[in-house]
Backbone as CSV, one residue per row, in Angstrom:
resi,resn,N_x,N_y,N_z,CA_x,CA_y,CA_z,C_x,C_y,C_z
1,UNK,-18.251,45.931,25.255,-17.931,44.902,26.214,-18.136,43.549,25.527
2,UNK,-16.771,42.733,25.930,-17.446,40.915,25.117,-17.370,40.162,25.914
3,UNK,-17.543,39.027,25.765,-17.975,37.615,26.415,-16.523,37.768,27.631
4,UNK,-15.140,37.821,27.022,-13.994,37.153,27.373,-13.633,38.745,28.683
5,UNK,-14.254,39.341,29.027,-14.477,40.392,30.202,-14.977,40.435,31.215
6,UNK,-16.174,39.484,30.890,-16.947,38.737,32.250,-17.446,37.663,32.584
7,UNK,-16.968,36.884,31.680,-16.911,35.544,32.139,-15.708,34.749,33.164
8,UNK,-15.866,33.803,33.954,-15.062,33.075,34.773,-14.034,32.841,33.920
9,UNK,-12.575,32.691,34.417,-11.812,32.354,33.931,-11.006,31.086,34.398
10,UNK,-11.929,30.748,35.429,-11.210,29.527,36.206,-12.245,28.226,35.932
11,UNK,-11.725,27.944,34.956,-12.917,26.633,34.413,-11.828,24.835,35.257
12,UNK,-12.834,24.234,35.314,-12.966,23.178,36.117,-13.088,22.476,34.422
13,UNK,-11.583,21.315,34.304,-12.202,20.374,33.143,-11.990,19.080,33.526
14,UNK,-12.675,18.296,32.522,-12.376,16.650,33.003,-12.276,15.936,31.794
15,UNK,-11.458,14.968,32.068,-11.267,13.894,30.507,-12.603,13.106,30.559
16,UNK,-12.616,12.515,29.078,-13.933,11.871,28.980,-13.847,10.421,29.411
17,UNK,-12.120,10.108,29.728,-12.311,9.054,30.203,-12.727,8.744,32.128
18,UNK,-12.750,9.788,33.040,-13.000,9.697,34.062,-14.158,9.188,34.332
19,UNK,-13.998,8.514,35.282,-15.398,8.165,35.739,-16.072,8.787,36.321
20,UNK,-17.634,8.773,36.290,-18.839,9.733,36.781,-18.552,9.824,38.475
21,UNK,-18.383,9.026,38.863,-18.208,8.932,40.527,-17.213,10.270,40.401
22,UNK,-15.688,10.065,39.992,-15.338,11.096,39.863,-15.431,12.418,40.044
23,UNK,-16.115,12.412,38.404,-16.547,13.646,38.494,-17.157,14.381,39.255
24,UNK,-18.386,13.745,39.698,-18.936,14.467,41.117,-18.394,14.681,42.339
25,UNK,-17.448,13.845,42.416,-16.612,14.514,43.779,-15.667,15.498,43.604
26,UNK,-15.223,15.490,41.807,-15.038,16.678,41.426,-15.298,18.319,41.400
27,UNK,-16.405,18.142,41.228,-17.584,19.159,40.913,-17.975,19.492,42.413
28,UNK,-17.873,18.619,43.560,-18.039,18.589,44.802,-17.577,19.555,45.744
29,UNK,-15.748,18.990,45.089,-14.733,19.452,46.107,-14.458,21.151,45.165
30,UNK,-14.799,21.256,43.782,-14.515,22.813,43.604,-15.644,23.614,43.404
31,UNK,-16.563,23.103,44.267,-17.816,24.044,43.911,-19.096,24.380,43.026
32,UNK,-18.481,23.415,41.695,-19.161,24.380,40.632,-20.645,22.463,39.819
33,UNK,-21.257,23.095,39.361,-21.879,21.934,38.790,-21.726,21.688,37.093
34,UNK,-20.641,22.134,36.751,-20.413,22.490,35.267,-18.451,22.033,35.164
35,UNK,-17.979,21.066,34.114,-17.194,20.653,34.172,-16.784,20.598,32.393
36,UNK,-15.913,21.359,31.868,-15.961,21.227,30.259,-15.063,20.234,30.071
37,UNK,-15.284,19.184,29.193,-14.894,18.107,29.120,-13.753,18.441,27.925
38,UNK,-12.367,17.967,27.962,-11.532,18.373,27.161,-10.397,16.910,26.470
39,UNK,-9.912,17.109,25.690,-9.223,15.515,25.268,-8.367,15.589,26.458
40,UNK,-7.501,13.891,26.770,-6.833,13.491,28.151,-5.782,14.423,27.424
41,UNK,-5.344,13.922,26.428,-3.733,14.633,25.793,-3.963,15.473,24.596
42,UNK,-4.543,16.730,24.642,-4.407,17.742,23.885,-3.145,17.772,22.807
43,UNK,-3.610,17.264,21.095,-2.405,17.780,20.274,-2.750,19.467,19.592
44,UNK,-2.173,19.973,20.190,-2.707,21.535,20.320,-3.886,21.797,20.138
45,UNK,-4.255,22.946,19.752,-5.790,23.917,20.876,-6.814,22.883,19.654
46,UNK,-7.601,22.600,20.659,-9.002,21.631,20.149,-9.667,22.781,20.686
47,UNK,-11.152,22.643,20.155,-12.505,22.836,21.017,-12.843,21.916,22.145
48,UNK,-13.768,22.073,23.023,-14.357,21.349,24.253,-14.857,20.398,23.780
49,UNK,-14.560,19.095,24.116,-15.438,17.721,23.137,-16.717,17.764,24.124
50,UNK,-17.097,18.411,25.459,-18.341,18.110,25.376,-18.496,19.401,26.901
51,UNK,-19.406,18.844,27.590,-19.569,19.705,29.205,-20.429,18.218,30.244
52,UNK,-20.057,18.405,30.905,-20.879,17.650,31.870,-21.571,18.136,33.063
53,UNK,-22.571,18.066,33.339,-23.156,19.030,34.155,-23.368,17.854,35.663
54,UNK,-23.901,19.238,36.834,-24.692,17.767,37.653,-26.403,17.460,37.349
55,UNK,-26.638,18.032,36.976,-28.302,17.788,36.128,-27.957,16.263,35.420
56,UNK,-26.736,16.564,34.485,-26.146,15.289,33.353,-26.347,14.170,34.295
57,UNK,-25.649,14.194,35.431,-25.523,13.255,36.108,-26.573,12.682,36.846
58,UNK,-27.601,13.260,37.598,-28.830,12.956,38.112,-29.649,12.177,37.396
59,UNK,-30.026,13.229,35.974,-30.811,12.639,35.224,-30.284,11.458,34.553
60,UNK,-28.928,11.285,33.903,-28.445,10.693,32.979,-28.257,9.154,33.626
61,UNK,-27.361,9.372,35.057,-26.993,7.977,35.676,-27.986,8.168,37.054
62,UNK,-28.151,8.298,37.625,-28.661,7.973,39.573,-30.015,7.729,39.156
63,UNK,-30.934,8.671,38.283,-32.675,8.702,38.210,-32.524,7.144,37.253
64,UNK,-31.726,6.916,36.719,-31.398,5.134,36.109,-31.603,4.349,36.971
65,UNK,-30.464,4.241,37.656,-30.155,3.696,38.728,-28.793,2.710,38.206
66,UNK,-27.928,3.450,37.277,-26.603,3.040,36.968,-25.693,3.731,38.209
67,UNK,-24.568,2.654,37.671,-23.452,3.135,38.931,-22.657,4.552,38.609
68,UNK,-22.845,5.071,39.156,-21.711,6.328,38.487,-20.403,5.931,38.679
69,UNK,-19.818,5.209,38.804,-18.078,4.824,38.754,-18.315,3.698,37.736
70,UNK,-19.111,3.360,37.570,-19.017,1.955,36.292,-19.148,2.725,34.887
71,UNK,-19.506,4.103,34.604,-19.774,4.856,34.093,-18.350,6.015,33.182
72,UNK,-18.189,6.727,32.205,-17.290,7.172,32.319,-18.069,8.523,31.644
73,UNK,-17.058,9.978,31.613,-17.994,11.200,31.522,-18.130,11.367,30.039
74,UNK,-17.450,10.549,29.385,-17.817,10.450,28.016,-18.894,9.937,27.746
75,UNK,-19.227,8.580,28.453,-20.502,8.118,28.243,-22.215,9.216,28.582
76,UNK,-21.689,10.658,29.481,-22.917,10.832,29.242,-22.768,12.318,29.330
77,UNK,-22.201,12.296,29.238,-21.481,14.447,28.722,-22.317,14.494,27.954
78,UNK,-22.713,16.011,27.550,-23.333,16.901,26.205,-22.386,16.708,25.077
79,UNK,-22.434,16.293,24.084,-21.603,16.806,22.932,-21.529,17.741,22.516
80,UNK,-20.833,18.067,21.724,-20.398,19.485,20.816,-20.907,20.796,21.254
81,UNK,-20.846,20.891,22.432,-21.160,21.882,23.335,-21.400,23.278,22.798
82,UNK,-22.060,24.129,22.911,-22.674,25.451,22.255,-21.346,26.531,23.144
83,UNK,-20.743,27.181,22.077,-19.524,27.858,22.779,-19.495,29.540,22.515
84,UNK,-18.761,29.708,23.287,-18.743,31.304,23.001,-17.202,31.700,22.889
85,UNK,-17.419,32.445,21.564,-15.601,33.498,21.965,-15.444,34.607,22.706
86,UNK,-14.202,34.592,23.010,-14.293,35.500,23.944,-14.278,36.995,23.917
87,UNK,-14.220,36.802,22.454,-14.044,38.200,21.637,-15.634,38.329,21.238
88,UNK,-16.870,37.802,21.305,-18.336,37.863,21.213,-18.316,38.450,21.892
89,UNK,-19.563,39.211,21.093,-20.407,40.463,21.795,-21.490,39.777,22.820
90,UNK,-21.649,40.419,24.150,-22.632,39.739,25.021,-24.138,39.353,24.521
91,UNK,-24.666,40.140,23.757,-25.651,40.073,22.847,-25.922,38.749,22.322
92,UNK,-24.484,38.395,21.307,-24.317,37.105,21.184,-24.566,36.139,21.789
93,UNK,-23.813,35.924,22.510,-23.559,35.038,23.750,-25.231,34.550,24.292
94,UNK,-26.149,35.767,24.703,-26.984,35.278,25.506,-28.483,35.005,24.454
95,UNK,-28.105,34.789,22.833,-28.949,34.276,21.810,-27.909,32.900,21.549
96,UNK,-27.324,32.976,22.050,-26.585,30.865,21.351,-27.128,30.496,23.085
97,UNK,-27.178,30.468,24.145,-27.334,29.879,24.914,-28.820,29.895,25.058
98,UNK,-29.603,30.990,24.500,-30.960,31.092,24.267,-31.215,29.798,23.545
99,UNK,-30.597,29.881,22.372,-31.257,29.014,21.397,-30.738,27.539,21.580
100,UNK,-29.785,27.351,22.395,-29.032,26.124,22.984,-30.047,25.813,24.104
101,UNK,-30.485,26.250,24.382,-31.407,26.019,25.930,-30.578,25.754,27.165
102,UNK,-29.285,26.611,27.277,-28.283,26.137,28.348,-27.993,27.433,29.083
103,UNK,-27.411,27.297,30.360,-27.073,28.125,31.584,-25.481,28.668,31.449
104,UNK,-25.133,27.933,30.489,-23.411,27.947,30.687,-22.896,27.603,29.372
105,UNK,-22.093,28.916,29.168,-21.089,28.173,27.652,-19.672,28.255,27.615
106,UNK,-19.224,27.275,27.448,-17.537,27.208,27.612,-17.131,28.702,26.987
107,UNK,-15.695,29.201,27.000,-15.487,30.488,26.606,-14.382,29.898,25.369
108,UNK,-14.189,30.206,24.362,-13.240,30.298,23.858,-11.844,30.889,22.854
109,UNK,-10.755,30.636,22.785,-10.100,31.801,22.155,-10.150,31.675,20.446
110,UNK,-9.075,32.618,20.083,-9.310,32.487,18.458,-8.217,31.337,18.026
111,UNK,-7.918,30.024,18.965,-7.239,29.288,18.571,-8.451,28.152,18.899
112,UNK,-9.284,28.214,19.679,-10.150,27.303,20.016,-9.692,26.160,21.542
113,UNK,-8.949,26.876,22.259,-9.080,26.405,23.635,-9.540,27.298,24.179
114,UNK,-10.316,26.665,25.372,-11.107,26.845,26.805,-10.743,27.768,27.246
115,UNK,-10.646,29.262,27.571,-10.338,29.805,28.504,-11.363,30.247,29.782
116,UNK,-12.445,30.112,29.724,-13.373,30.514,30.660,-14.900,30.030,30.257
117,UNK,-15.593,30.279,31.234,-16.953,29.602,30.961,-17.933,30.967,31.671
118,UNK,-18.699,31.146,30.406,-20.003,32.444,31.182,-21.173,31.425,31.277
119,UNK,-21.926,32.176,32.774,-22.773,31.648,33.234,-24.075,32.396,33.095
120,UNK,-24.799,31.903,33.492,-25.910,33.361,33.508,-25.996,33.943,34.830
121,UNK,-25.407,33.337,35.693,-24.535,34.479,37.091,-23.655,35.547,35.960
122,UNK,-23.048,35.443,36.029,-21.967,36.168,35.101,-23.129,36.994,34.649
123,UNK,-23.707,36.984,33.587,-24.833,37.311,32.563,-25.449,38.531,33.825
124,UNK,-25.744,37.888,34.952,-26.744,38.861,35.705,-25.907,39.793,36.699
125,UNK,-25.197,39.472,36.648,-24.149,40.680,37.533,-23.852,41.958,36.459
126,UNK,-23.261,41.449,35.615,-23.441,42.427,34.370,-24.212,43.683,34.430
127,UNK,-25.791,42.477,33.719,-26.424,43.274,33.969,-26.718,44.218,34.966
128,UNK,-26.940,43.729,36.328,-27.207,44.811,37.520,-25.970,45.976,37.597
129,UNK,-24.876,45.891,37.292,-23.974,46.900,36.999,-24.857,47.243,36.453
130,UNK,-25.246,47.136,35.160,-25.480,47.933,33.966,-26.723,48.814,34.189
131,UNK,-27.679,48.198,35.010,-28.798,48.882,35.362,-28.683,49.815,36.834
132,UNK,-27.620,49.889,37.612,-27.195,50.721,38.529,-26.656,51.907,37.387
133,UNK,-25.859,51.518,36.964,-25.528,53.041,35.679,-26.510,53.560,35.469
134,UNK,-27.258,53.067,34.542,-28.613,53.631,33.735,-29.203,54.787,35.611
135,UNK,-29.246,54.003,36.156,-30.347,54.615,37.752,-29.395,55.407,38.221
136,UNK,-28.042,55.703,38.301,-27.262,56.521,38.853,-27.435,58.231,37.563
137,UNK,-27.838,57.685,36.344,-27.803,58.789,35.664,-28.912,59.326,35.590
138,UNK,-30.078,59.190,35.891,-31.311,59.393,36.277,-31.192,59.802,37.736
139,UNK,-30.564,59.760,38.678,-30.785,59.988,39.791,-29.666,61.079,39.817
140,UNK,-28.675,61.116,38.910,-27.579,62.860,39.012,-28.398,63.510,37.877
141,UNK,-28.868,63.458,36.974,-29.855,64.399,36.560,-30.983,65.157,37.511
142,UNK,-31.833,64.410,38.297,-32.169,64.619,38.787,-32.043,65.947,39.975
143,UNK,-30.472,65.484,40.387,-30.376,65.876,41.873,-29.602,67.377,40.854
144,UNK,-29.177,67.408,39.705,-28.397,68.658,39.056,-29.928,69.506,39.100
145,UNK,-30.525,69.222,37.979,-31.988,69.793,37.879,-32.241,70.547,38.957
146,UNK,-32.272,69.693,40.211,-32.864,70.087,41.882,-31.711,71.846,41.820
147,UNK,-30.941,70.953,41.853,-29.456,72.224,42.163,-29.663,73.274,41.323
148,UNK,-29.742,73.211,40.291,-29.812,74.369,39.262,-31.044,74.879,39.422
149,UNK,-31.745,74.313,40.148,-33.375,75.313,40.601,-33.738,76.432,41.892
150,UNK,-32.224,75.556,42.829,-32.725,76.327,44.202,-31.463,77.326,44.389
């Protein structure tokens, strides 16, 4: 199983020239607190120039007490954002965001655009599949054992 199987595929992006006000009504109106920041005019497949989070924003502009519309998401995005392919092994994936100290890594292909972003939602659904397997095979062993006894 790799990264590009269970991760979101519906990523939310924003130019770095938008403004922070923006963005948060961005991030507002689709739900999510994670926004991968991408060039306005793509000359074919780049990497993510950055992510902007709403943490970014709390801490970065409001706990200031800057304006978030005087602001733009370039000015306070993450840079060079810690990424994952989508062809990575999950293993992977959850030692770069380990060692990144982050919740979320853009997804990307073997051309280097965005296709999805894993979360550690993502990460934990997984897993609980994975640990219902493991307990479903322990629990039909079990119940065979029973059967083959009585």
């Amino acid at each position: 199983m790799n990264v590009g199987s269970i991760c979101n595929r519906q990523v939310i992006t924003a130019s770095p020239m938008l403004d922070v006000q923006a963005a948060a009504e961005l991030m507002r109106q689709e739900h999510v607190g994670f926004l991968v920041v991408v060039p306005e005019r793509p000359r074919g497949p780049q990497p993510p120039l950055g992510v902007l989070t709403d943490r970014d924003i709390v801490v970065g502009v409001v706990a200031k007490g800057a304006n978030p519309a005087s602001l733009k998401v370039g000015d306070v995005m993450s840079m060079q954002p810690a990424v994952a392919a989508e062809s990575d092994a999950i293993d992977l994936a959850l030692r770069t965001m380990r060692r990144a100290g982050v919740r979320r890594l853009p997804v990307v292909n073997d051309h280097g655009e965005v296709v999805g972003v894993l979360s550690l939602d993502d990460l934990l659904e997984f897993l609980a599949h994975e640990m219902d397997s493991l307990s479903g095979a322990v629990r039909n062993g079990r119940r065979m054992e029973r059967d083959a006894r009585t």
